[in-house]
C-alpha positions as CSV (number, residue, x, y, z in Angstrom):
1,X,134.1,-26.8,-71.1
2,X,134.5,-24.1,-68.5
3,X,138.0,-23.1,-66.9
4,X,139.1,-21.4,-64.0
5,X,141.3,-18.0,-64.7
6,X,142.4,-15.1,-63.5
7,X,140.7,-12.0,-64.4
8,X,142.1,-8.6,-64.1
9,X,140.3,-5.8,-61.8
10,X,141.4,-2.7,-60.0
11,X,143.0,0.3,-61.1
12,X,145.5,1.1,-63.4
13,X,149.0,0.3,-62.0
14,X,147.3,-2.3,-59.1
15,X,146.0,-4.9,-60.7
16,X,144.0,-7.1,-58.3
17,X,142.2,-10.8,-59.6
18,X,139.4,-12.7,-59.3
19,X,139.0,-16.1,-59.6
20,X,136.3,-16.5,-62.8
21,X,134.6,-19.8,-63.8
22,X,133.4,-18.7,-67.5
23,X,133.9,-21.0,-70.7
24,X,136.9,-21.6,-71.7
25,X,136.9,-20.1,-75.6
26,X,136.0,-16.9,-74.1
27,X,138.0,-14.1,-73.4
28,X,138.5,-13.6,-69.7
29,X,137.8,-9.8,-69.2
30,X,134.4,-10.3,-71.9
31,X,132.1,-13.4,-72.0
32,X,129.7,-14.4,-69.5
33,X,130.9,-15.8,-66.3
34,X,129.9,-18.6,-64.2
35,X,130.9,-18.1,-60.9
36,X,133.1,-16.6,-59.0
37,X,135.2,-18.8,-56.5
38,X,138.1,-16.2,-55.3
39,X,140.1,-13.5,-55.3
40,X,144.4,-12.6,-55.7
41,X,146.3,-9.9,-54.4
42,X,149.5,-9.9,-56.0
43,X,150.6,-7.0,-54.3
44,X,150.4,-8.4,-51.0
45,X,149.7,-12.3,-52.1
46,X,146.3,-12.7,-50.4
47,X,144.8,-15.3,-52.3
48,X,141.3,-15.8,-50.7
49,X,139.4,-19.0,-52.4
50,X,135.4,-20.4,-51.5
51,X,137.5,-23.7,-50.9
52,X,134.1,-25.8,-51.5
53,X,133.1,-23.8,-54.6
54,X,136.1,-24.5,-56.4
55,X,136.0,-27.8,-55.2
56,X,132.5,-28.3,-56.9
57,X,134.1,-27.3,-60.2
58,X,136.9,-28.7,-60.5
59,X,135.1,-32.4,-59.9
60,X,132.7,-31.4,-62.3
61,X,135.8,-30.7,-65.0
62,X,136.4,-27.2,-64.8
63,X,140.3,-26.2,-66.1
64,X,142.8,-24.1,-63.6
65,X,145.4,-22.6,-65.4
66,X,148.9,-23.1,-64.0
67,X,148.9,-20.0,-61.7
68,X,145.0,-20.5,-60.6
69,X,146.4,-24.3,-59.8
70,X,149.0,-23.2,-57.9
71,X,146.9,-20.9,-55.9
72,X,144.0,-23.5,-55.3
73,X,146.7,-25.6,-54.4
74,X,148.1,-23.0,-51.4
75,X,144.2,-22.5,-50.4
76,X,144.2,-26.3,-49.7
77,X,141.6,-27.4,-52.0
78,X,142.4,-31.0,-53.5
79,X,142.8,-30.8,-56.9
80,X,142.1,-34.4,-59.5
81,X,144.8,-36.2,-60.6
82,X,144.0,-34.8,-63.7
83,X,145.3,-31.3,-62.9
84,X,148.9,-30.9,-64.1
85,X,151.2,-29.1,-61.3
86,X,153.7,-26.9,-63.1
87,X,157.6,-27.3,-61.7
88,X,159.6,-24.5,-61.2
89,X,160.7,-23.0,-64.5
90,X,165.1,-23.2,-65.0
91,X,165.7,-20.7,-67.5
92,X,169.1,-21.4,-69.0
93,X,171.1,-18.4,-70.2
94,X,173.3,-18.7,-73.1
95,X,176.8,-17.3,-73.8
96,X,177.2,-17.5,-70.1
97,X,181.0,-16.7,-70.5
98,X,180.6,-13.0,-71.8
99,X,178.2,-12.4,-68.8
100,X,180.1,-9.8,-66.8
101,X,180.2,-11.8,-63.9
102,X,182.0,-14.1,-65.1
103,X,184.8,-11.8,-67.1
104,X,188.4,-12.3,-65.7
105,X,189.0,-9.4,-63.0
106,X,190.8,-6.7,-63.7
107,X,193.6,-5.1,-61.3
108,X,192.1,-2.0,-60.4
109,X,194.6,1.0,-61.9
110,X,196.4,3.4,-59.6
111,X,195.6,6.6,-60.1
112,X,198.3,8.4,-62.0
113,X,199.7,11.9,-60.5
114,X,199.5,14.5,-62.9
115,X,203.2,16.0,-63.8
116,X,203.5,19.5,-63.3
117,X,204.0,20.7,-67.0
118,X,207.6,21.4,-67.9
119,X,208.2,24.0,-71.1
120,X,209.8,21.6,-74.1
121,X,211.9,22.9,-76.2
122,X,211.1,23.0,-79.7
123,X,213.5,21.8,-82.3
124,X,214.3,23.8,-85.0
125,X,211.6,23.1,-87.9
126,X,213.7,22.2,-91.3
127,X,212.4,23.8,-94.0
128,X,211.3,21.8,-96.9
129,X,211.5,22.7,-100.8
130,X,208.4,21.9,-102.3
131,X,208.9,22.1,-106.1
132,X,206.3,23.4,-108.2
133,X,204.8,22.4,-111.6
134,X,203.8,25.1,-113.5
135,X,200.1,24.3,-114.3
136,X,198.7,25.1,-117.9
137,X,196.0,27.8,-117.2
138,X,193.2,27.1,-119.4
139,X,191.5,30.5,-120.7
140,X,187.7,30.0,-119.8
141,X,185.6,31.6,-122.7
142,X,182.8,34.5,-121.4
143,X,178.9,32.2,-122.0
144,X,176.7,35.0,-123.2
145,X,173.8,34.9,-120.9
146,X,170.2,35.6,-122.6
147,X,169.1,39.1,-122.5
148,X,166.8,39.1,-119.9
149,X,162.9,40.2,-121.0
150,X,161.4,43.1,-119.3
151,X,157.9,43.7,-118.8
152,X,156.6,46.7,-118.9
153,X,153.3,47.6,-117.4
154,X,150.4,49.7,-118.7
């Protein structure tokens, strides 16, 4: 079964496409290819398509994918009844409430002069009377520490 992709040529960062007829368990930058029918610009959308080629294969049961049908379908070849248009993709986005967008507006704040600083006075500090336990001081014993080996060298 052979299918009609896009494969990927140019340099890096510009990616330009052909249009490849090549079977359709192969891999589309390896595997032997049939014919080419086209090219794709997505940089400036130039799609440019050998209308009668494409033609050929697809009546002979070739498979577009959904951007290679959309593409034939801009050139103005006439694809089978076969070919499945894709519709325009919704994308639904959950927890739409907490989007930002959507967040109750706040009031925006005035800005608030800054007060010249004024000395304060300082209130008298009352002393406090901590009372203190006398704490049992435990006499710590000296540890003997081995007596250290010297060597002596001859």
């Amino acid at each position: 079964m052979l299918a009609i992709r896009l494969q990927r040529v140019g340099r890096q960062g510009y990616a330009t496409y052909r249009l490849a007829v090549q079977e359709a368990h192969r891999h589309p930058t390896s595997g032997r290819v049939v014919s080419y029918v086209g090219s794709y610009n997505p940089h400036t959308k130039e799609a440019n398509v050998q209308v009668e080629l494409a033609q050929k294969y697809l009546d002979n049961g070739a498979q577009p994918t959904p951007r290679v049908v959309k593409l034939l379908a801009d050139a103005g070849v006439k694809l089978p009844t076969w070919v499945v248009k894709q519709t325009n993709k919704t994308k639904t986005t959950r927890n739409t409430d907490k989007l930002r967008k959507n967040q109750p507006k706040v009031a925006e704040a005035e800005p608030v002069e800054i007060a010249e600083e004024t000395p304060v006075e300082v209130a008298a500090e009352e002393t406090v009377e901590v009372t203190e336990t006398p704490v049992e001081v435990v006499a710590e014993t000296p540890v003997e520490e081995p007596a250290a080996v010297e060597e002596t060298k001859e």
